[in-house]
C-alpha positions in Angstrom: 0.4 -26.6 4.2 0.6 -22.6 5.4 -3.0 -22.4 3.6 -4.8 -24.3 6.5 -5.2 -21.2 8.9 -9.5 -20.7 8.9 -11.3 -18.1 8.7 -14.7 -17.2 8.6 -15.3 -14.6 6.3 -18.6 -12.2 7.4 -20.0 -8.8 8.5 -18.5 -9.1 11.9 -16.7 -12.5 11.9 -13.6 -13.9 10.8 -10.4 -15.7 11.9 -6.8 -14.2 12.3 -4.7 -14.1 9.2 -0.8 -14.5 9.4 0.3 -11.8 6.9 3.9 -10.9 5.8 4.2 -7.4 5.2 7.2 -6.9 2.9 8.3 -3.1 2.6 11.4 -1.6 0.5 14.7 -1.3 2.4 15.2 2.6 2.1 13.7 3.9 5.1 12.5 3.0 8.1 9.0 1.9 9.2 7.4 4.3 10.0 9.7 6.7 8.6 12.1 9.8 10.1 11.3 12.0 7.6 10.6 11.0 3.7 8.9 7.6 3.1 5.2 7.9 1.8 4.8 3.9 1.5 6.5 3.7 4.9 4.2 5.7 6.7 0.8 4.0 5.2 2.7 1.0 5.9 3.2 1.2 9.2 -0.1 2.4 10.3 -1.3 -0.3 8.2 0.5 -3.0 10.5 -0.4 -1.4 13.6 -4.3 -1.9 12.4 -4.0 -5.5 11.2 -2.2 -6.1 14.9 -5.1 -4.2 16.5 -7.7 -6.5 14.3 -6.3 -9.7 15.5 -4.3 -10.4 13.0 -0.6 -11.9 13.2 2.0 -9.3 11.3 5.3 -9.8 10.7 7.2 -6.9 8.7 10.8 -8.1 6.4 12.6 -5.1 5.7 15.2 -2.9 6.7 16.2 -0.3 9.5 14.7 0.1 13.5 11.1 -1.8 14.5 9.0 1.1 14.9 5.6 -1.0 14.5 3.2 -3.5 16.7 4.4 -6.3 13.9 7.3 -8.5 14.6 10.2 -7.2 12.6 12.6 -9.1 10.4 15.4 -7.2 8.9 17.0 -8.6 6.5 19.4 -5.4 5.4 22.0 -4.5 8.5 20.6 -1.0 8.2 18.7 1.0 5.4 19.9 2.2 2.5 18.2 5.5 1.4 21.6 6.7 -1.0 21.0 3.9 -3.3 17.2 5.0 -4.1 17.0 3.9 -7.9 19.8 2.0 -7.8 18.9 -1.8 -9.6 21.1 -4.0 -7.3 19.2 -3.1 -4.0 15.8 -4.0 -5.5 17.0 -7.1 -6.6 18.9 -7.9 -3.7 16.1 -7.1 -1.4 13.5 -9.0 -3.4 15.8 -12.3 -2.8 16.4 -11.5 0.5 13.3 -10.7 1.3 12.1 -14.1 -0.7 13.9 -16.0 1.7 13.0 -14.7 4.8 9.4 -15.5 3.8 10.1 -19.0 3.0 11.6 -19.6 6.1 8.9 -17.9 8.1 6.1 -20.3 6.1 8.5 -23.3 6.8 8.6 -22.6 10.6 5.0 -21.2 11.8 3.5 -20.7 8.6 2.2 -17.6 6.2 -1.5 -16.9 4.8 -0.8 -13.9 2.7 2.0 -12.3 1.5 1.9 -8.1 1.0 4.2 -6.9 -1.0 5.0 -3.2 -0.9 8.0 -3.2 -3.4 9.2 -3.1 -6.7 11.4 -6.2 -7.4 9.0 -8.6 -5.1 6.5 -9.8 -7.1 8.4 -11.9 -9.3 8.5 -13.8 -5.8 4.8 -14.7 -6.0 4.8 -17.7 -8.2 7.3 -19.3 -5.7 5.1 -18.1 -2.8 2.2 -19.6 -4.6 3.8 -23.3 -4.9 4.1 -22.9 -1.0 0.5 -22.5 -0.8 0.4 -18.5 -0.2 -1.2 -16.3 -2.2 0.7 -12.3 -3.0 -1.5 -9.2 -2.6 0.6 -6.5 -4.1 -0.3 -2.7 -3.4 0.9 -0.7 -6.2 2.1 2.9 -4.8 3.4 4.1 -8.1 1.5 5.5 -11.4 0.7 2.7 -13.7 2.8 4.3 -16.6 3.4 2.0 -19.6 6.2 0.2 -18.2 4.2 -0.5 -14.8 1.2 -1.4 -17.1 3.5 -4.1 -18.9 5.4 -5.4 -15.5 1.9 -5.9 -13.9 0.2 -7.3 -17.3 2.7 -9.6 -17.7 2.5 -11.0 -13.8 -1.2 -11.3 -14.6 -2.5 -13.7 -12.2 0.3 -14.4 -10.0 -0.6 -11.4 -8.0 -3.4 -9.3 -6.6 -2.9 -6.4 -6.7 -4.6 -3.7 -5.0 -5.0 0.3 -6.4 -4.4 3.0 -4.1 -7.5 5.0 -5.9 -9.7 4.6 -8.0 -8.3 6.8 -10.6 -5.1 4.9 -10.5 -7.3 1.6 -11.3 -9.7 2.9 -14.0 -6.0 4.0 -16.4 -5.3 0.3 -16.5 -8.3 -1.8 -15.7 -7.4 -5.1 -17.5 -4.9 -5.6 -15.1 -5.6 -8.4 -12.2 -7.0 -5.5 -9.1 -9.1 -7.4 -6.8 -9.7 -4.3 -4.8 -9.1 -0.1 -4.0 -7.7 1.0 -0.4 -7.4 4.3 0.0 -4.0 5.0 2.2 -5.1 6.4 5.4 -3.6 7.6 8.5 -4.0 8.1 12.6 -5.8 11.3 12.7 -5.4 11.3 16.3 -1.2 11.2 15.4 -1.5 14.8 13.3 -1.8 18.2 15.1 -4.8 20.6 14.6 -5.1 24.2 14.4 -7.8 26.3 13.7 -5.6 29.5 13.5 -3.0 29.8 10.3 0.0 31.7 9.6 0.0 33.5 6.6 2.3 31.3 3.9 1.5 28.7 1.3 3.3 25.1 1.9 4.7 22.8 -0.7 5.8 19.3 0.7 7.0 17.2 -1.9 9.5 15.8 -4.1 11.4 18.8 -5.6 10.4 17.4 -9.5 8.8 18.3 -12.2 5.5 16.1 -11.8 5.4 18.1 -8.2 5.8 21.5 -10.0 6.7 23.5 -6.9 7.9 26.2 -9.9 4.1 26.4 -10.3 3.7 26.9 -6.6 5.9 29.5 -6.6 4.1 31.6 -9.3 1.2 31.2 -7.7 2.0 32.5 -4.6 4.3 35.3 -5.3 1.0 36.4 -7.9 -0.8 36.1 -4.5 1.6 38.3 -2.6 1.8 35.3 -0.5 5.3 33.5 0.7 6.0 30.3 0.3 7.8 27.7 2.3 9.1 24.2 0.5 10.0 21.5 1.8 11.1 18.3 0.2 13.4 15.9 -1.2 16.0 17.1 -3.9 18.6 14.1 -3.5 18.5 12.1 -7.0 20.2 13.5 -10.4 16.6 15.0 -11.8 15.9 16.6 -8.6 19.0 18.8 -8.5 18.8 19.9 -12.0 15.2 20.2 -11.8 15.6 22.7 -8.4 18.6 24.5 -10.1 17.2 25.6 -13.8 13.2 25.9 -12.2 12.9 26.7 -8.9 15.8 28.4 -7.6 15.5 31.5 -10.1 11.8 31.9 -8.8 13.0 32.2 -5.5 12.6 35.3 -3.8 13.7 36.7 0.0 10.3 36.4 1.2 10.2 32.2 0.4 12.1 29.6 2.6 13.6 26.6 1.3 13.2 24.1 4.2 14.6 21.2 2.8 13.2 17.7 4.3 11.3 18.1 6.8 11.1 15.7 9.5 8.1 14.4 11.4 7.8 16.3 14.0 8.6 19.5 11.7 6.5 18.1 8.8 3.8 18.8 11.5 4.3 22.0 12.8 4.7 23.0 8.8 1.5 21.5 7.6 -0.6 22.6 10.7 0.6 26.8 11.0 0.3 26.8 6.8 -2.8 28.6 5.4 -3.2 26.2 2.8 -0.9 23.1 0.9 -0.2 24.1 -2.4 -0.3 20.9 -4.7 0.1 22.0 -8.5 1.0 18.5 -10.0 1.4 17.8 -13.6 1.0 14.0 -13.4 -1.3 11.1 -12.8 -0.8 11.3 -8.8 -1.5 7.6 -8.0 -3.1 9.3 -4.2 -1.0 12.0 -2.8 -0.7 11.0 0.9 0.4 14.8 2.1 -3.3 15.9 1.2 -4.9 13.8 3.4 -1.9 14.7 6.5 -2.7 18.5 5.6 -6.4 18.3 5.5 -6.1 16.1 9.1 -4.5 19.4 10.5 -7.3 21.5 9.3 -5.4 22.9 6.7 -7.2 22.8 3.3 -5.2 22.1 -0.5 -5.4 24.5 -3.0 -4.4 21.4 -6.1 -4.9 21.7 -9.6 -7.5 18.8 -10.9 -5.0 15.7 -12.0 -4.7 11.9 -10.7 -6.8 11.4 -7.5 -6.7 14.9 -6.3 -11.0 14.9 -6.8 -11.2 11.9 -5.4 -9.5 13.3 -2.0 -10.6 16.4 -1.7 -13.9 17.4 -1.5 -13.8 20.7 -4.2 -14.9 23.6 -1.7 -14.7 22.0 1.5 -11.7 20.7 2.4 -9.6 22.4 -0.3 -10.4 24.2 -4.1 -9.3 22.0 -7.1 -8.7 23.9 -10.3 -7.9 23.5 -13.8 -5.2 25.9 -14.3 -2.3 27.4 -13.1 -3.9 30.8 -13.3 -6.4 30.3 -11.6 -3.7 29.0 -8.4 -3.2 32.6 -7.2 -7.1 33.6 -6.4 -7.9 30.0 -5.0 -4.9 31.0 -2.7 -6.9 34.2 -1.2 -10.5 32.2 -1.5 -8.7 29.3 0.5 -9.3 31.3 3.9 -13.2 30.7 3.8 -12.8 27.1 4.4 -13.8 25.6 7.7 -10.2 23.8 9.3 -12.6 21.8 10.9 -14.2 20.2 8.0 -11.1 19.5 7.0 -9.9 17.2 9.5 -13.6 15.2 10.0 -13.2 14.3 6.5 -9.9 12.6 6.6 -11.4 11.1 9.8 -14.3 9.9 8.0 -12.8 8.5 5.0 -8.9 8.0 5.1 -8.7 6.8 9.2 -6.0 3.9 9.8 -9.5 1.6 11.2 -10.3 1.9 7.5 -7.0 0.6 6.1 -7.2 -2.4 8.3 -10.4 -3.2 7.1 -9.8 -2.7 3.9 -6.8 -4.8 3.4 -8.5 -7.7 5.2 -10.9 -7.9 2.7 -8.3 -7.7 0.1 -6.6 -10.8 2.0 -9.6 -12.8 1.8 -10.5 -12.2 -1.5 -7.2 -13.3 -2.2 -7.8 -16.1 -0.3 -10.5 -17.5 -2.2 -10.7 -21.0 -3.8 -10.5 -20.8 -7.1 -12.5 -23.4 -9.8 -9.6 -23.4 -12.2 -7.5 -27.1 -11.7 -4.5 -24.9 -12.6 -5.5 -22.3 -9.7 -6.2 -25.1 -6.9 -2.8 -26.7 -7.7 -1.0 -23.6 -7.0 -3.3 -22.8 -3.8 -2.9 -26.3 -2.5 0.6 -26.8 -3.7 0.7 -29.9 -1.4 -2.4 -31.3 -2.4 -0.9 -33.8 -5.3 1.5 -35.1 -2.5 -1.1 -35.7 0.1 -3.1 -37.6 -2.1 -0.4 -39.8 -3.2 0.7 -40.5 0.4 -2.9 -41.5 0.9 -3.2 -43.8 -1.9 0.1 -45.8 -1.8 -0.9 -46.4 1.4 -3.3 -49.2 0.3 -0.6 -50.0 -2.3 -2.4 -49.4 -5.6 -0.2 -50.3 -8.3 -1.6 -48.3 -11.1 0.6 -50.5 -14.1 -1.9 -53.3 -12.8 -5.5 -51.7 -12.8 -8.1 -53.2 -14.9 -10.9 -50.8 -16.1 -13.1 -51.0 -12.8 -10.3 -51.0 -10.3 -9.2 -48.1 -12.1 -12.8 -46.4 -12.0 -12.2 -46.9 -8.3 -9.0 -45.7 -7.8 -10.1 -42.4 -9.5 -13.4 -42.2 -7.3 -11.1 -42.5 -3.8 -8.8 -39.8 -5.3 -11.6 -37.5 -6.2 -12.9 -38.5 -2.3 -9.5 -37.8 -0.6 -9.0 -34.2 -2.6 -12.4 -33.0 -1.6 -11.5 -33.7 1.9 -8.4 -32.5 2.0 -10.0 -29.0 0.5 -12.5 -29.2 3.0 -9.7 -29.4 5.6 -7.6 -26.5 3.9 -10.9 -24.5 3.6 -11.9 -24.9 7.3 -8.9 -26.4 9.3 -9.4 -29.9 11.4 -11.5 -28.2 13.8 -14.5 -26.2 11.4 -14.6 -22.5 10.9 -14.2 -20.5 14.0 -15.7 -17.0 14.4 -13.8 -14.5 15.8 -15.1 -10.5 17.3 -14.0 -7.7 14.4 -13.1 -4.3 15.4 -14.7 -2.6 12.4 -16.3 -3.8 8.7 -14.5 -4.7 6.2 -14.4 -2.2 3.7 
């Protein structure tokens, strides 16, 4: 049974997990350029490696992390983004690789990163495994439904408070902020004079609204994004492209190394959403250059950045183009130690270990215990045909009996899944669990 691995779970104590990290198959890990779940992704498997822990990523593309990787696509597949055959494909495939790995060396939590894999965790959960499932996306009322209906199949874990608190009957059994290597991102004190948008070229991003601002500011502005799918292009041609004027660049997507340079030289982010922004993972990688966000008040934006320190939050668009000249007063410095403080990859690690564990719990319910001991049943009916009971042929007290060794043999085995053969075994943590 892939359940047996111990642990101790404590302040500074606990024993390695084996987790399967499953990620979508459209970019790679960590990512060239676009790929917000790819990035936190891959720092998160780097920490979870660096705690101890045994990581092995299923997706698709190049390795790029400390896990072991197992593709299970012969390369990624970013052009069929929204696409329904790759998501369910994926979630198969990726459902099978899993198995496999649990049959040969054995899995103690699944972390699913997709769409389409969940549906996977009642099968996972038969094996013994439990599915923490970290939901990237805006609970909207079709995500709200999806992860209702799953229930308690999976754990799932918000990315923000905010994101938890618009749907909080639904199973969370933790918030991890997404986080980064600070030490990864560029600073600089000194800032050219343009506004940044990095985003998605859509109209929950509003870079129109960017625009506005800006050119009310008398202040260029540089974009840089992703305008690939059908809304995107439509979106970009009817709203932004008319506001565009020869002082503004249209930089398109901006790689890693560029997303950098961009982010570090800009005077502030501009980050005028009109959604329920489950995070917003550029406002942490701009604050961790020392370059403050000018964001109007929506999703987790005040729960990121810390309202004139790190960046000015306002209510609206008017009031964009003065926050854009106030902006300058900000210390770069703060900026960056609060990312560092806060959103650092230790923290990730640490934060999804607790998750694991509290996934890992035993649960009371018989229901619960049969599906985290799936092979419980069978053990115990090894053990008791073993000293040939015929159960046609009990009378009332050899039945009594028979019940009382069954009861007998179950808490032992629990015992044994709980602490493995050998007792619980302490092992050094790098950091608390958060």
């Amino acid at each position: 049974m892939s359940g047996s691995h111990p642990f101790v779970a404590g302040h500074r104590a606990r024993r390695a997990l084996r987790v399967a990290l499953v990620v979508p198959p459209y970019f790679d890990v960590p990512p060239k350029a676009y790929g917000g779940v790819e990035a936190v992704v891959a720092d998160l498997a780097d920490a979870l490696v660096a705690r101890g822990h045994t990581v092995t990523l299923v997706g698709a593309g190049e390795p790029g992390t400390r896990a072991r990787f197992v593709p299970v696509w012969d390369r990624t597949v970013p052009e069929r983004l929204g696409e329904p055959y790759p998501e369910v494909m994926h979630a198969l495939a990726a459902r099978r690789a899993v198995e496999r790995l649990i049959a040969s060396e054995g899995v103690d939590v699944v972390h699913d990163h997709t769409f389409g894999g969940p549906l996977n965790a009642p099968r996972f959960a038969e094996l013994g495994v439990p599915t923490v499932v970290t939901v990237h996306g805006p609970v909207d009322a079709d995500l709200r439904r999806y992860y209702r209906t799953l229930g308690r199949d999976v754990h799932l874990v918000a990315i923000s408070d905010r994101q938890r608190a618009l749907a909080p009957e639904l199973n969370w059994i933790g918030t991890v902020h997404n986080a980064l290597r600070v030490a990864d991102w560029p600073f600089q004190e000194s800032k050219e004079d343009y506004a940044l948008f990095l985003g998605r070229f859509h109209p929950d991003k509003a870079p129109h609204l960017a625009l506005e601002a800006a050119h009310a500011a008398g202040l260029p502005v540089v974009l840089a994004g992703k305008c690939a799918e059908p809304v995107e292009k439509e979106y970009f041609e009817t709203e932004v492209k008319p506001r565009l004027t020869a002082a503004d660049h249209v930089f398109g997507v901006a790689d890693a190394t560029e997303k950098r340079k961009l982010l570090a030289s800009a005077r502030c982010l501009l980050f005028p959403i009109r959604w329920e922004e489950p995070f917003g993972m550029v406002m942490i990688e701009a604050m961790a250059c020392g370059t403050p966000v000018v964001a109007l008040r929506a999703g987790a934006v005040p729960e990121v950045v810390v309202d004139g320190v790190t960046g000015l939050v306002r209510d609206h668009p008017d009031e964009l183009a003065q926050a854009l000249h106030d902006v300058r007063d900000l210390d770069p410095a703060a900026c960056r130690a609060h990312v560092a403080r806060h959103f650092g990859a230790e923290a990730l690690g640490a934060g999804y270990e607790a998750a694991y564990l509290r996934a890992l719990e035993p649960s009371s319910s018989l229901a619960s215990l049969r599906r985290d001991f799936a092979a419980l049943d069978d053990a115990l009916d090894d053990a008791l045909d073993r000293h040939a009971l015929n159960r046609d042929a009990l009378d009332g007290d050899t039945l009594s009996h028979h019940v009382l060794d069954r009861a007998a043999l179950a808490g032992d085995a629990l015992d044994r899944a709980a602490l493995g053969d050998d007792g619980p075994t302490a092992v050094p943590a790098s950091g608390d669990a958060a």
